[in-house]
C-alpha positions, 0 to 999 in steps of 0.5 A, spaced: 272 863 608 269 868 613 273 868 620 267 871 624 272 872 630 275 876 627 269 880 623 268 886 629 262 890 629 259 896 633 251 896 634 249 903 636 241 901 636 236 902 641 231 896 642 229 895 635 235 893 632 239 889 638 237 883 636 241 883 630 247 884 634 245 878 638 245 874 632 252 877 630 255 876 637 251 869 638 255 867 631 262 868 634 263 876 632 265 881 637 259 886 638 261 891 642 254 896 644 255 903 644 251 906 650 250 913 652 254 915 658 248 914 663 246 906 659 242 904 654 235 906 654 233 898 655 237 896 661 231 901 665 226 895 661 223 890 666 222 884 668 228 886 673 232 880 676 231 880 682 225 884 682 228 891 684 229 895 677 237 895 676 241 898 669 244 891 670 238 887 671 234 888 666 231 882 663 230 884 656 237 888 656 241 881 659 237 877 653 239 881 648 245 883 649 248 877 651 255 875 648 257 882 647 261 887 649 260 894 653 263 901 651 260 909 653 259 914 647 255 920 647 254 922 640 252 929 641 259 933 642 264 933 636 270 928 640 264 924 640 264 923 633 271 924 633 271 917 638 266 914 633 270 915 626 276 912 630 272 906 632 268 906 624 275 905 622 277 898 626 271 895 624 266 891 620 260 891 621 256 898 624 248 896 626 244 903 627 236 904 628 237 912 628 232 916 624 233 916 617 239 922 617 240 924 624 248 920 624 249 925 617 246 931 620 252 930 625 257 929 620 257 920 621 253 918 616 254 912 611 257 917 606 262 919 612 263 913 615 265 909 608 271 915 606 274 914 612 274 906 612 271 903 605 270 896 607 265 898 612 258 895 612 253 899 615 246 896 617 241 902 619 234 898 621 227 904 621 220 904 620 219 904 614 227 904 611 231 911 608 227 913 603 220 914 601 214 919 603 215 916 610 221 915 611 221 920 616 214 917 620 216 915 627 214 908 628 214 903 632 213 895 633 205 895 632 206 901 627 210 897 623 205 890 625 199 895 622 204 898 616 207 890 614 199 888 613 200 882 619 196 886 623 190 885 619 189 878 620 192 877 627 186 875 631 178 873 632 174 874 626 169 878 629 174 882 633 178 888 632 185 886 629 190 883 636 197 885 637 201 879 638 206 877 643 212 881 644 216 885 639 216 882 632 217 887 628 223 888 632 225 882 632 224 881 624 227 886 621 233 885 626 234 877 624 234 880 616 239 885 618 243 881 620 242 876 614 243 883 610 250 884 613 252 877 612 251 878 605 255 885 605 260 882 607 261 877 602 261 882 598 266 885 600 270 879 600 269 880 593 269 887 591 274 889 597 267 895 598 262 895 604 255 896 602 249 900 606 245 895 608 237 898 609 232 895 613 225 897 612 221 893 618 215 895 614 218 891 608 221 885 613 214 883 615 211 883 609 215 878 606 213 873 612 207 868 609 203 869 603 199 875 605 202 880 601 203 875 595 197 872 595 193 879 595 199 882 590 197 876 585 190 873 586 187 878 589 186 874 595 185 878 603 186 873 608 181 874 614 183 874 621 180 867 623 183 866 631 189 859 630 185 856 625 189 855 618 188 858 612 187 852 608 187 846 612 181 843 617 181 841 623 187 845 624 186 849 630 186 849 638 181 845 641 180 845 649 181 839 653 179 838 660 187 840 662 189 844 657 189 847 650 192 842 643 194 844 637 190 839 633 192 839 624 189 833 620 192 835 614 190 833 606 194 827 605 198 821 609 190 819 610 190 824 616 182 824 616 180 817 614 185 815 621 182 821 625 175 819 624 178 811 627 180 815 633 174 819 635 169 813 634 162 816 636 164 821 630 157 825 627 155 819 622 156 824 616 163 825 617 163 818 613 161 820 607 166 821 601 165 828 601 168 829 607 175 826 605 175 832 601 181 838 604 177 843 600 170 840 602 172 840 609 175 847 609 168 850 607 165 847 613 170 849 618 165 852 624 161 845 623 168 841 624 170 845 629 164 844 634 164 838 634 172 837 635 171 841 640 167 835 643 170 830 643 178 834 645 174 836 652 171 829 653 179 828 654 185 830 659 190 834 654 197 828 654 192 822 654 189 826 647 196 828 644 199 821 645 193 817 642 194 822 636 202 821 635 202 814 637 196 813 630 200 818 626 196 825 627 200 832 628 198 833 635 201 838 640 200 841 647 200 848 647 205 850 652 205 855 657 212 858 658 213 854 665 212 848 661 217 850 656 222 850 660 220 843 663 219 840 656 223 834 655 225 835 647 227 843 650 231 839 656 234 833 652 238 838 646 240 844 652 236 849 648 235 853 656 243 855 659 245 857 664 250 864 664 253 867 669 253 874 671 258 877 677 252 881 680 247 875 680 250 870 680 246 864 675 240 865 671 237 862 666 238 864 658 235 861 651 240 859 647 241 860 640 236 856 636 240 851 632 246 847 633 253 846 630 255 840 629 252 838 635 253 843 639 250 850 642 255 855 642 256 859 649 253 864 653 256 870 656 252 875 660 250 881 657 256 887 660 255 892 665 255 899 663 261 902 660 265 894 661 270 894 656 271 902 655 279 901 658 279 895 653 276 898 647 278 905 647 286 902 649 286 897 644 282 900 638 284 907 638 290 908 643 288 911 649 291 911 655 288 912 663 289 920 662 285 921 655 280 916 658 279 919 665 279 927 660 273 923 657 269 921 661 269 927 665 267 931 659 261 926 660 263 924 653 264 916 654 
C-alpha cells in the first residue's frame, strides 16, 4: 500500500510541467519546488493579486504551486549540482521540463541521478519526448496544440484553426506526467527500481478523442466545425435572448421525438419518419440548426434549460467564469475554497476536481521565494545556518 505522505518529490519544471507536481501535492505528497535563487519564472506571470506585479502575487504560480514547499537552487555551478545529487538521494519522485539532455550536460541526468538513488523515479515533460528527429525543437503550448493534430479541428469551419483557452497541452501531458510517476512507483514497489518516465506533450494530445484513431484507422479527418458534435444533431450552442445553452438531442432515450413536443411550431417536415434518424438528422445539420436557433432566441436562457431538463433534454447554460463561481452545483459540493496566504490574506482557490470519501482535501497556499530552504537543506541534507548562509552568499541557493 502506497504512503503518499511519505513519497517526497522534487519538481524542477518551468510552466509546462507544474501541473503535475500540483496533482502530486494536492494527493498528499510533499512537493517541493526547486527556484532559482531570484524565483520562478511564473511568479512574473499575471493576473497579479492585487493588481501590482509581485514574485508573491502572481495568480498563475498560487494555483499551481499550491500545496507545495519552496527551496533555491542554481543548477549552473558544480555545489549546485552537488546540492541537487544530495536532495535526488532523499526523494521519490523528480519532475523536470528541461531540454532533452541539458541535466546530462551538467552531469544530473536520469543516468547520474539512478546511481546515486536507484529507486528514483524521474519524469521529465518536453515537446516532442527525449528521443526522435525533434527532440531537440523547441516548443511550446500552441507548438504542441498544431504538432498533436488538436490544433487542426479547434474552430469555425470557414476559418483558420483557433487556439483554444489557456495552456492545454501544458496541462495535458502535466496530468499524464503525473499518472506516468504513479505507475513508476508502483513498479518500484515491485522491483525495488525507479524508471525514467518520458512525456511527450505532442503524444499526450494525441491520445485525446478519436482524431488520430479514426484518421489512423478509417482514414477519417475531422473537420473544424465550431461547438457543434461530430455525430450528433442538434448538439451544439444556440443563442437565447440572455445567453448561449449547450443544447444535445442525442440518438436515444426518444430525445428527438420529446424535443419536437416542446418546440411546438417546429417546421412540419421534422415530423417525418426520416428525421428520427441520428445519422439523417447529422447530414442536415445547418438546416437544423437554423432553425433551433429560432426557436432557442425566442426564450430567456433559464427558462429554456429548465423546460429541456424538466422533459429529460441535456441542456445547460454556458457559464461565464462569474457564473461558475455563483453556480449553485459548484457552490453545493465546495469545489471554490478559500486559502490563506500571510501577505494576502483570503483569496479564492479551485480545489481538486474529485472527492474522497466525501471530502475535498486541504489547500495551502503556494510558498514564498526559498520558504523552506532552512527546512530542506537542515532536514535533508544536514546543513547548519553557517553552510546556508555560505550558499546563499555564493548565489547558489
Amino acid at each position: 500500500m502506497l504512503n503518499v505522505q511519505s513519497i517526497r518529490v522534487l519538481d524542477l519544471t518551468d510552466l509546462a510541467g507544474q501541473f503535475a507536481g500540483k496533482i502530486l501535492a494536492d494527493l498528499g505528497f510533499e512537493v517541493i519546488k526547486v527556484e532559482p535563487p531570484g524565483g520562478d519564472a511564473v511568479r512574473r506571470l499575471p493576473p497579479f493579486r492585487g493588481g501590482a506585479p509581485d514574485a508573491d502575487a502572481s495568480l498563475p504560480f498560487l494555483y499551481l504551486n499550491s500545496n507545495k514547499k519552496s527551496i533555491t537552487l542554481d543548477l549552473e555551478p558544480e555545489q549546485g549540482r552537488v546540492l541537487l545529487k544530495g536532495l535526488a538521494r532523499k526523494c521519490d519522485i523528480l519532475l523536470e521540463s528541461f531540454p532533452p539532455g541539458r541535466l546530462e550536460q551538467w552531469g544530473v541526468g536520469y543516468q547520474a541521478l539512478a546511481h546515486e538513488n536507484p529507486g528514483l523515479v524521474m519524469t521529465s515533460i518536453t515537446g516532442f519526448g527525449q528521443n526522435g528527429p525533434y527532440a531537440a525543437y523547441r516548443s511550446s503550448d500552441l507548438v504542441a496544440l498544431a504538432m498533436g493534430g488538436l490544433l487542426n479541428v479547434f474552430g469555425e469551419s470557414d476559418r483558420p484553426p483557433c487556439k483554444p483557452p489557456e495552456t492545454q497541452a501544458y496541462y495535458t501531458a502535466s496530468a499524464y506526467a503525473a499518472l506516468g510517476a504513479l505507475v513508476a512507483l508502483r513498479h518500484r514497489q515491485v522491483t525495488g527500481r525507479g524508471q525514467h518516465v518520458d512525456v511527450s506533450m505532442q503524444e499526450a494530445l494525441a491520445v485525446i478523442d478519436q482524431i488520430i484513431s479514426s484518421a489512423a484507422n478509417e482514414k477519417l479527418v475531422m473537420r473544424r466545425e465550431g461547438a457543434q458534435h461530430k455525430q450528433v444533431s442538434p448538439a451544439n450552442v444556440f443563442p437565447c435572448r440572455d445567453g448561449y445553452v449547450y443544447l444535445f438531442v442525442s440518438a436515444g432515450g426518444g430525445h428527438w421525438k420529446q424535443f419536437l413536443k416542446l418546440w411546438p411550431d417546429h417546421p412540419a417536415k421534422f415530423d417525418d419518419p426520416e428525421w428520427e434518424s441520428p445519422g439523417y438528422r447529422r447530414l442536415n445539420t445547418a438546416l437544423i440548426n437554423d432553425a433551433v436557433r429560432e426557436f432557442t432566441l425566442r426564450s430567456g436562457r433559464d427558462k429554456f434549460v429548465e423546460r429541456m431538463q424538466s422533459n429529460g433534454i441535456p441542456c445547460l447554460p454556458v457559464n461565464a467564469p462569474s457564473e461558475f463561481l455563483q453556480d449553485e452545483q459548484i457552490q453545493a459540493r465546495g469545489f471554490v475554497q478559500s486559502v490563506s496566504q500571510p501577505r494576502w490574506g483570503c483569496y479564492r482557490h479551485p480545489g481538486a476536481p474529485y472527492l474522497l470519501d466525501g471530502q475535498r482535501l486541504p489547500i495551502r497556499p503556494a510558498p514564498s521565494i526559498g520558504e523552506h530552504n532552512a527546512e530542506i537543506y537542515g532536514n535533508l541534507l544536514g546543513m547548519d545556518d553557517r553552510a546556508l548562509a555560505g550558499m546563499r552568499a555564493a548565489n547558489v541557493i
